[in-house]
Structures are given as C-alpha cells and as structure tokens.
ZADREN-116372 format. One record per residue (C-alpha): x, y, z; residue in three letters. Coordinates in nm, 4 decimals. Layout:
N
+----------+----------+----------+--------+
!        u !        v !        w ! residu !
+----------+----------+----------+--------+
!        X !        Y !        Z !    ALA !
...
+----------+----------+----------+--------+
This chain:
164
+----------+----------+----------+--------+
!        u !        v !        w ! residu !
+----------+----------+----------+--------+
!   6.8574 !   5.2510 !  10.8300 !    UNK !
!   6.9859 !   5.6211 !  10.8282 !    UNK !
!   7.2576 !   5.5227 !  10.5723 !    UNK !
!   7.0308 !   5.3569 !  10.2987 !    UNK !
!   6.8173 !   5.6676 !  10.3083 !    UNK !
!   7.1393 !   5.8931 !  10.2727 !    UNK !
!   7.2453 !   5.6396 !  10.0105 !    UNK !
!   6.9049 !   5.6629 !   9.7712 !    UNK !
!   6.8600 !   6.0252 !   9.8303 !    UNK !
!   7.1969 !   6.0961 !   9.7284 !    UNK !
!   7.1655 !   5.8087 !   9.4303 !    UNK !
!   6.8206 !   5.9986 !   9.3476 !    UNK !
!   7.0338 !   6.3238 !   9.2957 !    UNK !
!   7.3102 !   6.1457 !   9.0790 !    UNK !
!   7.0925 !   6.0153 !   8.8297 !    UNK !
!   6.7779 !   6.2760 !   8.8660 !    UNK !
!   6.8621 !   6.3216 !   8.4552 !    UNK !
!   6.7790 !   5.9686 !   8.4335 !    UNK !
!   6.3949 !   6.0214 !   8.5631 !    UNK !
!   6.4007 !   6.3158 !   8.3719 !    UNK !
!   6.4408 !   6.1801 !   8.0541 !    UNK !
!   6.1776 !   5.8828 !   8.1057 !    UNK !
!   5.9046 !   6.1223 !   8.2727 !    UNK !
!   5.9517 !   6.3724 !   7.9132 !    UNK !
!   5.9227 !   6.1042 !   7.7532 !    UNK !
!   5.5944 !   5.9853 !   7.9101 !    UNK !
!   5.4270 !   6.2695 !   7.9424 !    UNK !
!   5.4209 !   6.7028 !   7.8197 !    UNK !
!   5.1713 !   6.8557 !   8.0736 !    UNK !
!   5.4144 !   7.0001 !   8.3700 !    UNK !
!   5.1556 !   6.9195 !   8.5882 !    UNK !
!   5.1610 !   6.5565 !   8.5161 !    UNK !
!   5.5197 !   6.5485 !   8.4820 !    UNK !
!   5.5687 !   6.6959 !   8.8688 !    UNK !
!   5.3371 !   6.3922 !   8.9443 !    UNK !
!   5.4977 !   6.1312 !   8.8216 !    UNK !
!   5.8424 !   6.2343 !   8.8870 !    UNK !
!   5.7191 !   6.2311 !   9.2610 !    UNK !
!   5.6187 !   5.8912 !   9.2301 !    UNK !
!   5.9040 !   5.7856 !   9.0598 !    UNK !
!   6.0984 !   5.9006 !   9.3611 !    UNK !
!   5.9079 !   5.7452 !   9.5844 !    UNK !
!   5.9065 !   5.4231 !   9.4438 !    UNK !
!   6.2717 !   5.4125 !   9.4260 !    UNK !
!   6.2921 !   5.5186 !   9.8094 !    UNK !
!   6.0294 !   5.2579 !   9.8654 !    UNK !
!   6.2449 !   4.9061 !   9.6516 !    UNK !
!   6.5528 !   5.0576 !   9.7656 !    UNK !
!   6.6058 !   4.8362 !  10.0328 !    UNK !
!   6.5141 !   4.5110 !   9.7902 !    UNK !
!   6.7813 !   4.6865 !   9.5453 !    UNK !
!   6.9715 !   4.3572 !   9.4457 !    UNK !
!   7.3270 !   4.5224 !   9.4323 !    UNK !
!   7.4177 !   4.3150 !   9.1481 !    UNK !
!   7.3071 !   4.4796 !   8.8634 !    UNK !
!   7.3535 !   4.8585 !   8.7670 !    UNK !
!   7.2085 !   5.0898 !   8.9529 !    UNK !
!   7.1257 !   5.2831 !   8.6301 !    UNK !
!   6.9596 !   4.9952 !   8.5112 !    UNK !
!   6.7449 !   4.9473 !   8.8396 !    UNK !
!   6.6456 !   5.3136 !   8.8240 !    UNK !
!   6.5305 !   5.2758 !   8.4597 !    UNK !
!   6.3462 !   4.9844 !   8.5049 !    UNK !
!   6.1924 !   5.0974 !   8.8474 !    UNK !
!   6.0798 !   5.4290 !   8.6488 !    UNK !
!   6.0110 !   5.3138 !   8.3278 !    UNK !
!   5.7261 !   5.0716 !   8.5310 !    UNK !
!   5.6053 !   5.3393 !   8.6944 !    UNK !
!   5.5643 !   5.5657 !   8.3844 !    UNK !
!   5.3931 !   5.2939 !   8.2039 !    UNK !
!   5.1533 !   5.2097 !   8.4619 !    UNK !
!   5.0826 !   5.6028 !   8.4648 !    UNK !
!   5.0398 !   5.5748 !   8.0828 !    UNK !
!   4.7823 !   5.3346 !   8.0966 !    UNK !
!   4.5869 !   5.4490 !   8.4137 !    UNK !
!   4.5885 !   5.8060 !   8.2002 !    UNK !
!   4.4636 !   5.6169 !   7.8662 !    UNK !
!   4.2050 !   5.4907 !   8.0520 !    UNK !
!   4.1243 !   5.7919 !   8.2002 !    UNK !
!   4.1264 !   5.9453 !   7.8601 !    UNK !
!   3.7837 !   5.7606 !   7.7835 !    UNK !
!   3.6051 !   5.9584 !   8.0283 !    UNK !
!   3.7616 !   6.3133 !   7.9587 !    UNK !
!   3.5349 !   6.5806 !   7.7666 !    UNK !
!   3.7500 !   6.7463 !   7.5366 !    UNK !
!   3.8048 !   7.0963 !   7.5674 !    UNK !
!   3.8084 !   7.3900 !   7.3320 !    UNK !
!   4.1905 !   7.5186 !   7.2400 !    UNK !
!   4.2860 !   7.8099 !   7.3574 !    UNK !
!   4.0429 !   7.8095 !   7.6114 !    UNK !
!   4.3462 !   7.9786 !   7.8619 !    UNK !
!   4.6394 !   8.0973 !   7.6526 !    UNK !
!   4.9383 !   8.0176 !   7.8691 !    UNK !
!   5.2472 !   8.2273 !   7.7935 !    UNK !
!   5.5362 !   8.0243 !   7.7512 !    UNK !
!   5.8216 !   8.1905 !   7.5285 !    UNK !
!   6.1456 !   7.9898 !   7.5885 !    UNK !
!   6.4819 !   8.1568 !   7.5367 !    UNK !
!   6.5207 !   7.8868 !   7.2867 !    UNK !
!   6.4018 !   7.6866 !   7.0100 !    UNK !
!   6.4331 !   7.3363 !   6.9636 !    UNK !
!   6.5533 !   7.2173 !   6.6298 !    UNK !
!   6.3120 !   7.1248 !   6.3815 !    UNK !
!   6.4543 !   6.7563 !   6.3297 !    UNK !
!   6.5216 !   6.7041 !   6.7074 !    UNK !
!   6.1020 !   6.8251 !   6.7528 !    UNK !
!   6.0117 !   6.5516 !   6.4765 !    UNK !
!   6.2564 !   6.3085 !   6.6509 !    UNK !
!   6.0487 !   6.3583 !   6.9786 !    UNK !
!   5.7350 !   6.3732 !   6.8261 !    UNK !
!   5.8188 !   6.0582 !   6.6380 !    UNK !
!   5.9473 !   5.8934 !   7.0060 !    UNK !
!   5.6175 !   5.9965 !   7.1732 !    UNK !
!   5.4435 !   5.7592 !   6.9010 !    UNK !
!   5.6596 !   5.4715 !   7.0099 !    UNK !
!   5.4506 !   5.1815 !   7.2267 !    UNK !
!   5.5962 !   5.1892 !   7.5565 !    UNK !
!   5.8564 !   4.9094 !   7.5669 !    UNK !
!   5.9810 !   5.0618 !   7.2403 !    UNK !
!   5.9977 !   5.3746 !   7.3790 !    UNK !
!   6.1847 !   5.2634 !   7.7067 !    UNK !
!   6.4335 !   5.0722 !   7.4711 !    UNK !
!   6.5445 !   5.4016 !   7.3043 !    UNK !
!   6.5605 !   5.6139 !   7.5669 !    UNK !
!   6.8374 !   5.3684 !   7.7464 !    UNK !
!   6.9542 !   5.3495 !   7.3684 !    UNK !
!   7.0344 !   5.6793 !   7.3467 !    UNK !
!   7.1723 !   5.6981 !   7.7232 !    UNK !
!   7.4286 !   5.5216 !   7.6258 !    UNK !
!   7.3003 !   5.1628 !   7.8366 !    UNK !
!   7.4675 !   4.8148 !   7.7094 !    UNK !
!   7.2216 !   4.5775 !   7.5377 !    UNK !
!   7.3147 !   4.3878 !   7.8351 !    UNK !
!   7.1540 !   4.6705 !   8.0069 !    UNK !
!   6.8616 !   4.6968 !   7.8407 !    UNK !
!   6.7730 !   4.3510 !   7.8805 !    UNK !
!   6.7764 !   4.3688 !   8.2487 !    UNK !
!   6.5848 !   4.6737 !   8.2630 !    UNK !
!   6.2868 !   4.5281 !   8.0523 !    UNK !
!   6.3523 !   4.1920 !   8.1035 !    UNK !
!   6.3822 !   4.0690 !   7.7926 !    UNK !
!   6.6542 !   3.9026 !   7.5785 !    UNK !
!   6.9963 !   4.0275 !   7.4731 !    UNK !
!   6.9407 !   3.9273 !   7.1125 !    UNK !
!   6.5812 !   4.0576 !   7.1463 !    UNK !
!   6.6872 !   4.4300 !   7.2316 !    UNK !
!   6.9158 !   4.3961 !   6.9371 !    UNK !
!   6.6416 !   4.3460 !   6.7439 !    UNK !
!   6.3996 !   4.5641 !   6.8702 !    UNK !
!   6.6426 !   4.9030 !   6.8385 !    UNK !
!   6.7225 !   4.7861 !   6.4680 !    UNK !
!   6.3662 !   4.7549 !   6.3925 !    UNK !
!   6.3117 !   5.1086 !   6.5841 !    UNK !
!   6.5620 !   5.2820 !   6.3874 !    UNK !
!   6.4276 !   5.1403 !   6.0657 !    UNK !
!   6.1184 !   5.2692 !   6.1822 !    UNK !
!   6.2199 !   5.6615 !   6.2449 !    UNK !
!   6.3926 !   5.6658 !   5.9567 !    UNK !
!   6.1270 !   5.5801 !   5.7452 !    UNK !
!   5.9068 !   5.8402 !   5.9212 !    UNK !
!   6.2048 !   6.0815 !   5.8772 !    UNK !
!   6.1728 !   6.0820 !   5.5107 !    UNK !
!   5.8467 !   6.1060 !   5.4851 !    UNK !
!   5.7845 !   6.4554 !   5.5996 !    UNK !
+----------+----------+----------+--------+
C-alpha cells in the first residue's frame, strides 16, 4: 500500500502542470483555484488504486481532473443564481505582475474561457500536445469525433480572432 501512495504522490508531482493548466482554465479567483486543485489531488489519490494501467497516465489525470473541474463548474453556476452581486472595487487588491501577458495570448484565453466545457477540455489536451487517440479516452468520445470537434474549435477562435 506504501508504494502506490509513493507512486501517485510522486506521479502528482510529475504532471502537477497538467492540473495546472485545467484548474486556469476552469476558474481565475486564487481562492477557488487552491480549492479545486486540492480536490483534484485528492481525487487522483482516491481512483489511483482503480488506475487501469493501460492507458496513459496523462490521459487518466486529464480525464480524472477535467471531471472534477466540470462538476465544480456547474455546482459554481448554480451557485451563481443565489450570489448578490457586488460593487467593483469594493477592496482594491494590489496585484502588479513583473509581467504582461500578450495582448493576443489574453484574447486567446479569454476566448478559451467562453468555450463549453468539453470544448474547452478538448483544447487544452490539444494544445498539450495529447494524440486524438488521447483525447478520446480522456472524454470518452470518438477518434473521428475529436477530429471534428478541434477543427470546428479552431474555426471558431479564428473567427472571433478577426473580429476584434
């Protein structure tokens, strides 16, 4: 038992870029991002043991976070309905960062945070580098069907792309 927990930790630590990159994608408030990054983790530690060796592990982590992400992105829509808004501004929070993101790479993330979710999982293991093969697995859809989907995703932030 000692060795699968040495095994995930160190797994977790490999690929911590991985959750990373789905959690910013999710979600902007640090706060929020802590969370779910913590439950990430522990979900992972939790299906480890169920980990069917014979995929990825890449493409277990993905799928295992993307799920959790999502199901944190609709319990937080829901939540949403109940929220009163408040005032901007209300507590100016000084965060000057030593750098700047490029304007086109902002828009590109901006334009990725208006994705649905599936969409938005697709890319992100797009842009990783994952197989179509991959992807599939992950979201447990078709081959040809992820094929699709990142052809009709491109078409779509290019459009938006030119028209700002």
């Amino acid at each position: 038992m000692m060795k699968t927990g040495t095994e995930i930790v160190q797994l977790i630590e490999e690929h911590q870029k991985l959750i990373y990159k789905v959690v910013n994608s999710y979600c902007s408030n640090r706060q929020e991002q802590e969370d779910l990054i913590q439950e990430i983790i522990f979900q992972l530690i939790k299906s480890y043991p169920r980990f069917d060796h014979q995929v990825k592990v890449t493409t277990w982590m993905y799928r295992v976070a993307f799920n959790v992400s999502i199901s944190h992105y609709r319990k937080m829509k829901n939540r949403q309905k109940y929220l009163v808004p408040m005032p901007e501004k209300l507590v100016k929070i000084d965060d000057t960062a030593d750098h700047q993101p490029n304007e086109d790479l902002a828009r590109l993330q901006a334009f990725i945070q208006g994705l649905n979710p599936l969409n938005k999982a697709i890319l992100i293991m797009y842009l990783d580098g994952s197989s179509h093969t991959e992807i599939a697995k992950a979201m447990g859809i078709s081959v040809s069907n992820v094929g699709t989907k990142i052809g009709r995703i491109k078409k779509h932030l290019k459009k938006k792309f030119n028209q700002q």
